[in-house]
C-alpha positions in Angstrom: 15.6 18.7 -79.0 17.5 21.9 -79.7 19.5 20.2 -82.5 16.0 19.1 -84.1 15.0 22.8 -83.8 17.9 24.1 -85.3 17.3 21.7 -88.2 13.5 22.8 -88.5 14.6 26.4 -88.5 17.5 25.9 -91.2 15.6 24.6 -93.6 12.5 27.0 -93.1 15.2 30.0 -93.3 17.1 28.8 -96.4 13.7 28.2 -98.3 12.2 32.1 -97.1 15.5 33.2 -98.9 14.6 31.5 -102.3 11.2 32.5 -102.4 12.2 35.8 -101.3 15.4 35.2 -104.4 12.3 34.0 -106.4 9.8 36.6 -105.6 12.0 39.3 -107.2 13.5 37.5 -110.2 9.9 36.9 -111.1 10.0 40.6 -111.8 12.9 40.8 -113.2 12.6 37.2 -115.7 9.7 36.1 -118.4 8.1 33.1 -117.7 9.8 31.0 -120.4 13.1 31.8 -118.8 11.7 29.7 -115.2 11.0 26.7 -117.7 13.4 26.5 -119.3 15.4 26.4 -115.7 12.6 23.8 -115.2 13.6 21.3 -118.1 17.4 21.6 -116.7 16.8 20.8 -113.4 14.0 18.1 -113.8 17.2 16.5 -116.4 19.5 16.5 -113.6 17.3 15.1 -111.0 16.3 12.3 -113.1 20.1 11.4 -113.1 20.2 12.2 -109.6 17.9 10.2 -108.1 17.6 7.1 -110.0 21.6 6.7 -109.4 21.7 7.8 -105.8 24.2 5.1 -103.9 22.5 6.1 -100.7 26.1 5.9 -99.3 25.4 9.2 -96.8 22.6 7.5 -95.2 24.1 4.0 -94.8 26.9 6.4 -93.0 24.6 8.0 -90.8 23.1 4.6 -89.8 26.8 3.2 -89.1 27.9 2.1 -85.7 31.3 3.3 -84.6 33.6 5.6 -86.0 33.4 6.1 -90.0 36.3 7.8 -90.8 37.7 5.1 -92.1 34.6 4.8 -94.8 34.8 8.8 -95.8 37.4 8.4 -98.6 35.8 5.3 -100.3 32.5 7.7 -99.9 33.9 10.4 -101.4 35.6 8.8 -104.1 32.1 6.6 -105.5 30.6 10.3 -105.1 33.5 12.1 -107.1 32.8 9.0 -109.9 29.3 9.1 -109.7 29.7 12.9 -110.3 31.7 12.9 -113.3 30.0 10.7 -114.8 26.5 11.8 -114.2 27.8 15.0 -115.7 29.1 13.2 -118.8 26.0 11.7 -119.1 24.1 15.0 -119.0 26.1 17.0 -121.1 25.7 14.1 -123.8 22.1 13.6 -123.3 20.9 17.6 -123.4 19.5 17.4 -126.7 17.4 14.4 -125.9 15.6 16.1 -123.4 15.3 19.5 -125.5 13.5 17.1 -128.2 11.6 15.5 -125.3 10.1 18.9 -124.1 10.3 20.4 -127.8 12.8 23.3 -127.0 15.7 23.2 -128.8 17.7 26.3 -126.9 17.2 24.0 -123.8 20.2 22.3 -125.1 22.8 24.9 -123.8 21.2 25.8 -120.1 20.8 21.3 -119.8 24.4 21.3 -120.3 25.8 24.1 -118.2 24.1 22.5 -115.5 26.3 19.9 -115.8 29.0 21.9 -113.7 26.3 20.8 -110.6 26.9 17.6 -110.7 30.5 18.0 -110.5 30.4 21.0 -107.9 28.5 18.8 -105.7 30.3 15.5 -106.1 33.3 17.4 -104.3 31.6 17.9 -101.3 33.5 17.3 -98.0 32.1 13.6 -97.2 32.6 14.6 -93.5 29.8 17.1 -93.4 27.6 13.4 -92.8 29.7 13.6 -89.2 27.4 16.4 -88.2 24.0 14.8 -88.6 25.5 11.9 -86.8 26.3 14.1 -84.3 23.3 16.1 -84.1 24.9 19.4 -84.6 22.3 20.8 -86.9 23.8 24.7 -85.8 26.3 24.5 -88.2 24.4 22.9 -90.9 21.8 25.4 -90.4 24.5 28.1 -91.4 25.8 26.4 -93.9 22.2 26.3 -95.8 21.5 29.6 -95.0 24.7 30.8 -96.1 24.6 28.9 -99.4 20.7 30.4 -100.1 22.4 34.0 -99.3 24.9 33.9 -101.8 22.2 32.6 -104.6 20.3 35.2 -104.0 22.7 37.6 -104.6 24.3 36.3 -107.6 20.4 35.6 -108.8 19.6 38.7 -108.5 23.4 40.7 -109.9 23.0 38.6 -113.0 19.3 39.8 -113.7 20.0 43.0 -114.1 22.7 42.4 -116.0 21.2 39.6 -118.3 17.2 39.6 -118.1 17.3 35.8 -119.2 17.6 32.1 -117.9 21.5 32.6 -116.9 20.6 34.3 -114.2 19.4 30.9 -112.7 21.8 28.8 -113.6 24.5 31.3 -112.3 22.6 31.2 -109.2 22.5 27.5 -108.6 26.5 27.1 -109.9 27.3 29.7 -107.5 25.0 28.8 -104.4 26.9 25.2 -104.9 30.3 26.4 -105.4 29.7 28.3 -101.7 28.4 25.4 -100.3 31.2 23.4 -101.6 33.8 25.9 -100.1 32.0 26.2 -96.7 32.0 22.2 -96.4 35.6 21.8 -96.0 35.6 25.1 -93.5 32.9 24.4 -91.4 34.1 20.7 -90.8 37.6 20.4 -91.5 38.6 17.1 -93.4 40.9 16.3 -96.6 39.6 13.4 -98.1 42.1 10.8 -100.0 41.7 9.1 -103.2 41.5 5.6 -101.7 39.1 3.1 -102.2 38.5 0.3 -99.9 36.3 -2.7 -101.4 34.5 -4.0 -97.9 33.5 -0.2 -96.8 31.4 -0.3 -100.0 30.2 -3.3 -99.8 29.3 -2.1 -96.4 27.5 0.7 -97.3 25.7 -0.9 -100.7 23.7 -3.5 -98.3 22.1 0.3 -96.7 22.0 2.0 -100.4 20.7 -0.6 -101.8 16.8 0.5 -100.8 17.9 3.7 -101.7 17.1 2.9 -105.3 13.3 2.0 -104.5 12.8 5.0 -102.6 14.5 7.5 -104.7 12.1 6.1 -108.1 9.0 6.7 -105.4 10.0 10.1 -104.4 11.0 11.3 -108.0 7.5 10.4 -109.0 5.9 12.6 -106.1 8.4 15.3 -106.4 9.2 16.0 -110.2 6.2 14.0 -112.3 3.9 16.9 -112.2 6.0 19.1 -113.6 7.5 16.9 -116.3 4.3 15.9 -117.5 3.1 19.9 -117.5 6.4 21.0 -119.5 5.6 17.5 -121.7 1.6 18.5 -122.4 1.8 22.4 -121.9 5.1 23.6 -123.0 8.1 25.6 -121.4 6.3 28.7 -120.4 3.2 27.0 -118.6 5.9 24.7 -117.1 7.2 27.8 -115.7 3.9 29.2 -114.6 3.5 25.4 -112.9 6.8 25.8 -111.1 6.0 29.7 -109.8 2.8 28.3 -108.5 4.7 25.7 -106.6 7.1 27.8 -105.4 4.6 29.7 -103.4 1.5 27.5 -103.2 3.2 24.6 -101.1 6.2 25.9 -99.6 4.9 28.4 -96.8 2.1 26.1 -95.3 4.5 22.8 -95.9 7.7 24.0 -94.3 5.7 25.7 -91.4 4.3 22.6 -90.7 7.3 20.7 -90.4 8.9 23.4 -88.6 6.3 22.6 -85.7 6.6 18.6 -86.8 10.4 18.6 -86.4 9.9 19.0 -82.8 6.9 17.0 -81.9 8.0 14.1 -84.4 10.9 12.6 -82.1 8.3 12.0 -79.1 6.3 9.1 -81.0 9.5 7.2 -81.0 10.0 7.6 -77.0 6.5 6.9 -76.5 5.8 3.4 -75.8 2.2 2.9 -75.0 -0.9 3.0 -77.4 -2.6 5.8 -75.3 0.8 8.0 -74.7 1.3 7.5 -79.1 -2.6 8.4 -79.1 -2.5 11.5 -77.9 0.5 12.5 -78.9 -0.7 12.3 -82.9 -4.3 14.2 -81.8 -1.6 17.0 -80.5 0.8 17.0 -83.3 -2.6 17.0 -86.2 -3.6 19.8 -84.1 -0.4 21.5 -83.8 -0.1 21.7 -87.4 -3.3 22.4 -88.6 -3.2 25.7 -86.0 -0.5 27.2 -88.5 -1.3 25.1 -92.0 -5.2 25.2 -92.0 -5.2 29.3 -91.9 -2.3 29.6 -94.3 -4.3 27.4 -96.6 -7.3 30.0 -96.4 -5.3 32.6 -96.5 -3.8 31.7 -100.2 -7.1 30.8 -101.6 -8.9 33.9 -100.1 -5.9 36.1 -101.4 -3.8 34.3 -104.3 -4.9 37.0 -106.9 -3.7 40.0 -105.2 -1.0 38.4 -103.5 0.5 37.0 -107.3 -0.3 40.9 -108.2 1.9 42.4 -105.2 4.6 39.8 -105.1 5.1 38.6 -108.7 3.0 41.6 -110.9 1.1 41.2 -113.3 2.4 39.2 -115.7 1.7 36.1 -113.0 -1.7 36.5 -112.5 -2.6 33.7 -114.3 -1.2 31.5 -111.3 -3.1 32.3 -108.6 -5.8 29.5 -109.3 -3.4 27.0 -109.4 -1.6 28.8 -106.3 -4.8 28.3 -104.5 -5.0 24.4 -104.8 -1.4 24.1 -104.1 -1.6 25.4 -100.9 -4.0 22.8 -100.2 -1.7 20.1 -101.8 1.1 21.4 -99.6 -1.0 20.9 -96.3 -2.0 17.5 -97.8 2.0 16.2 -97.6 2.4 18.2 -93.7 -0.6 16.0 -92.4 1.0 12.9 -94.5 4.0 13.6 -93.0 2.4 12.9 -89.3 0.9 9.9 -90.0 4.3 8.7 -91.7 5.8 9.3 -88.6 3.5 7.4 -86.4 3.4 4.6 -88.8 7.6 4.7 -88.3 7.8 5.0 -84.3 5.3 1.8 -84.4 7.6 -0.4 -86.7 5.3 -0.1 -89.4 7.2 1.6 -92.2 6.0 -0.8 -94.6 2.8 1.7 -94.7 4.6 4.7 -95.3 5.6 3.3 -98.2 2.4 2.1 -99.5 0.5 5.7 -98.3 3.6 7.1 -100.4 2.6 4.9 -103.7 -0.7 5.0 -103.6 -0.5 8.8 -103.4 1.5 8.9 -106.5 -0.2 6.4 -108.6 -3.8 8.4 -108.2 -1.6 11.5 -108.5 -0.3 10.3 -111.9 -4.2 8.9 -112.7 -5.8 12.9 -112.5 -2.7 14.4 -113.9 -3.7 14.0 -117.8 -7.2 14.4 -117.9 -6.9 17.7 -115.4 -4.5 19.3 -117.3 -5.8 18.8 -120.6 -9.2 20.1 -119.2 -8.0 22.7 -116.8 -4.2 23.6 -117.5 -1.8 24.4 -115.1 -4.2 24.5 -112.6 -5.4 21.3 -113.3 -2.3 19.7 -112.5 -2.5 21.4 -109.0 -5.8 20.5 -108.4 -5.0 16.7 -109.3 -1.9 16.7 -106.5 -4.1 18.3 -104.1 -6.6 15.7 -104.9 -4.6 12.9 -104.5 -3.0 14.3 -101.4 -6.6 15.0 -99.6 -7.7 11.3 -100.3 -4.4 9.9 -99.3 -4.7 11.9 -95.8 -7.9 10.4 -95.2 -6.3 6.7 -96.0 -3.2 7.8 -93.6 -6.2 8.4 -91.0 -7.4 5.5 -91.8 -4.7 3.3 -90.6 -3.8 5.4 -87.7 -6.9 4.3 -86.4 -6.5 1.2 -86.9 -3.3 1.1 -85.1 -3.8 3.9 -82.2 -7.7 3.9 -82.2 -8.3 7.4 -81.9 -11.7 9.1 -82.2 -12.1 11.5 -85.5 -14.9 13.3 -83.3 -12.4 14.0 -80.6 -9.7 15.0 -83.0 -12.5 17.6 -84.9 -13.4 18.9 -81.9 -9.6 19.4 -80.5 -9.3 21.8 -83.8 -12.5 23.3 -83.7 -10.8 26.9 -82.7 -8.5 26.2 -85.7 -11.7 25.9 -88.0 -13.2 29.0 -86.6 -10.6 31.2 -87.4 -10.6 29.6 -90.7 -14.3 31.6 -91.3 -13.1 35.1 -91.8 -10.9 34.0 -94.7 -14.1 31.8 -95.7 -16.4 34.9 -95.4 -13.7 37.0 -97.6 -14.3 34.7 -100.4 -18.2 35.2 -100.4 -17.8 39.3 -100.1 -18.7 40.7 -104.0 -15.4 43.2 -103.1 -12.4 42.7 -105.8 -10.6 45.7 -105.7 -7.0 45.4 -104.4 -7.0 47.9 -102.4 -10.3 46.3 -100.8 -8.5 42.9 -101.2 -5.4 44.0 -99.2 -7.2 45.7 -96.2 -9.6 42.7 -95.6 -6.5 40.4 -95.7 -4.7 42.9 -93.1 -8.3 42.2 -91.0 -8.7 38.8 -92.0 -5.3 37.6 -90.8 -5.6 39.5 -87.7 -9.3 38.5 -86.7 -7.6 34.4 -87.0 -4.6 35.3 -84.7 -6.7 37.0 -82.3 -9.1 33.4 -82.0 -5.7 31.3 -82.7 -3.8 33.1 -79.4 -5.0 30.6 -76.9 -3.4 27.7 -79.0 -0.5 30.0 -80.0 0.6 30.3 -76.4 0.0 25.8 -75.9 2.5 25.9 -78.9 4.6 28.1 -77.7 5.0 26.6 -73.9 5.2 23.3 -75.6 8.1 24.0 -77.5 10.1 25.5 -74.7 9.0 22.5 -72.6 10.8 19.9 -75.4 
């Protein structure tokens, strides 16, 4: 259970560093200059993910030692990389015609260094997660997010423009890179062994399916914002993001991480039952408040952390909050559905949620803008909670009127960020002391279930 905390915390830590990294470029950069990063990135993933071999998993999932299938790894990634980054370099101008910004062309292409950065990656660093030793991973992530930040933030006061990201990324993945092979000492050889492929394709080969799925939930909002909207709404749409989803989301599975691995253990219906009423509960004690708290306080929080040239987000922060508590609660269900040999419904919860998601996303932004297209992924991810609830009750028959009233303190100390909203008061210095109050007045009602949380986790 440690190693699953150490996980939990080294992803939460590493993504605190690049909002904070992103919290004070926003002062520094335009908004143009975070779309144009946008169009880059959303490039490269494309490439990314609807190649992906899939060959680190299939090595996690391998019995027995895998040395032996490390350099035929690394080798199909160091191919895969060059490549991809051929491919990327030659296809820049496509998508700067595709978005309609022709000076996209040079920032698509330097990203192209990425692809080969991280196709050199030790292949041995898959030997920790098979071996549970998440400490080291977690300083490698945290160290990698460290030294973006500071490059980020050196090259913004020297540059004021888009290089300053795309020196941060090159150099965040040229650390991580270096640390790979120190951390977990391996030289990898240029061999190639036909079977270990053929091994690991008959595990990648799902890969594929699931990589086009999660592209579409991950990256389809903002490539249809940047496509409708242009580059600086697209990065107005990726601020928002940044800060609407990530706090409540990564809290959530911070608590998830550790109650996930029970479900599997767990072998009867009743045991599995209240196990998920916990877990719900669990992470609506942290998500459901930080979810208030971002609607009741987007505007001045945009105006302290970003300034004022951001305001314009804070709607569309608001309902991105909501959209990133949608996917924590998801994630739950996904997890029960998986620990009762039912992952055929994670994936159908997981298209379903994309399909309405790409259904609201035209008609909402061309009505409503950027925060349109929040609004339609927070839409989609409310109604495909209530289907994952659905089916969990089919399969573990719980009662919704016990799980309500297991989070009925949660709800309460929901209401004094409710009652903010309702107060005619809209002056930030008003705004900032009731915020100070509000967020006290929910810890102070949340305690009791602060201290369950906290027992439980020293008792896993």
């Amino acid at each position: 259970m440690r190693s699953t905390i150490w996980l939990a915390i080294g992803n939460g830590s590493a993504k605190i560093v690049n909002l904070f990294k992103i919290a004070i470029l926003g002062r520094l950069l335009a908004p143009d200059d975070f779309g144009l990063m946008a169009i880059a990135i959303l490039t490269l993933k494309w490439l990314e993910y609807f190649t992906e071999t899939g060959f680190n998993k299939a090595l996690v999932q391998q019995k027995g030692n895998i040395e032996s299938y490390l350099d035929t790894a690394w080798l199909v990634q160091l191919a895969r990389g060059v490549l991809l980054a051929i491919l990327l370099f030659a296809m820049a101008p496509v998508a700067a015609y595709f978005f309609a910004v022709p000076h996209a062309v040079q920032v698509v292409r330097a990203c192209s260094i990425l692809l080969i950065v991280r196709s050199l990656t030790n292949p041995a660093m898959v030997c920790l997660r098979r071996e549970l030793d998440f400490k080291r991973i977690f300083w490698w992530t945290l160290t990698n997010a460290i030294v973006g930040l500071v490059v980020a933030v050196c090259a913004a006061l020297l540059y004021r423009n888009v290089w300053a990201l795309v020196a941060s990324v090159i150099a965040a993945a040229i650390a991580s890179l270096v640390l790979s092979y120190v951390i977990k000492p391996y030289i990898p050889r240029p061999q190639f062994h036909w079977q270990h492929a053929k091994t690991l394709m008959k595990f990648g080969k799902w890969i594929f399916f699931l990589n086009v799925v999660s592209f579409v939930g991950l990256y389809a909002d903002s490539a249809i914002v940047g496509k409708l909207l242009g580059m600086t709404h697209l990065g107005f749409y990726q601020m928002a993001r940044q800060f609407g989803m990530t706090p409540s989301h990564q809290i959530a599975l911070l608590i998830s991480g550790v109650m996930f691995p029970a479900f599997a253990r767990l072998q009867h219906t009743e045991q599995r039952r209240i196990a998920f009423t916990q877990t719900l509960t669990m992470v609506s004690i942290v998500a459901l408040p930080m979810g208030c708290f971002l609607t009741a306080f987007a505007e001045p929080l945009v105006h302290l952390i970003l300034g004022p040239r951001w305001q314009a987000i804070a709607p569309a922060l608001a309902w991105l909050a909501w959209a990133g508590i949608g996917i924590a609660f998801i994630d739950v269900s996904s997890a029960l559905f998986q620990a009762c040999g039912k992952p055929a419904l994670s994936v159908y919860t997981m298209i379903f949620q994309q399909v309405l998601t790409l259904t609201l996303l035209r008609p909402l932004i061309l009505a409503h803008g950027v925060t349109g297209a929040a609004a339609a992924v927070a839409i989609a991810n409310a109604v495909t909670f209530v289907l994952t609830l659905i089916l969990a009750h089919r399969i573990i028959r719980f009662s919704p009127i016990e799980l309500v009233l297991t989070a009925r303190q949660t709800l309460v100390a929901c209401v004094p960020f409710a009652a903010v909203t309702l107060l005619p008061l809209q002056t930030m210095r008003w705004d900032y002391g009731l915020a100070l109050l509000s967020v006290s007045v929910s810890i102070v009602v949340l305690l009791p279930h602060l201290k369950s949380l906290l027992a439980l986790w020293r008792a896993r």
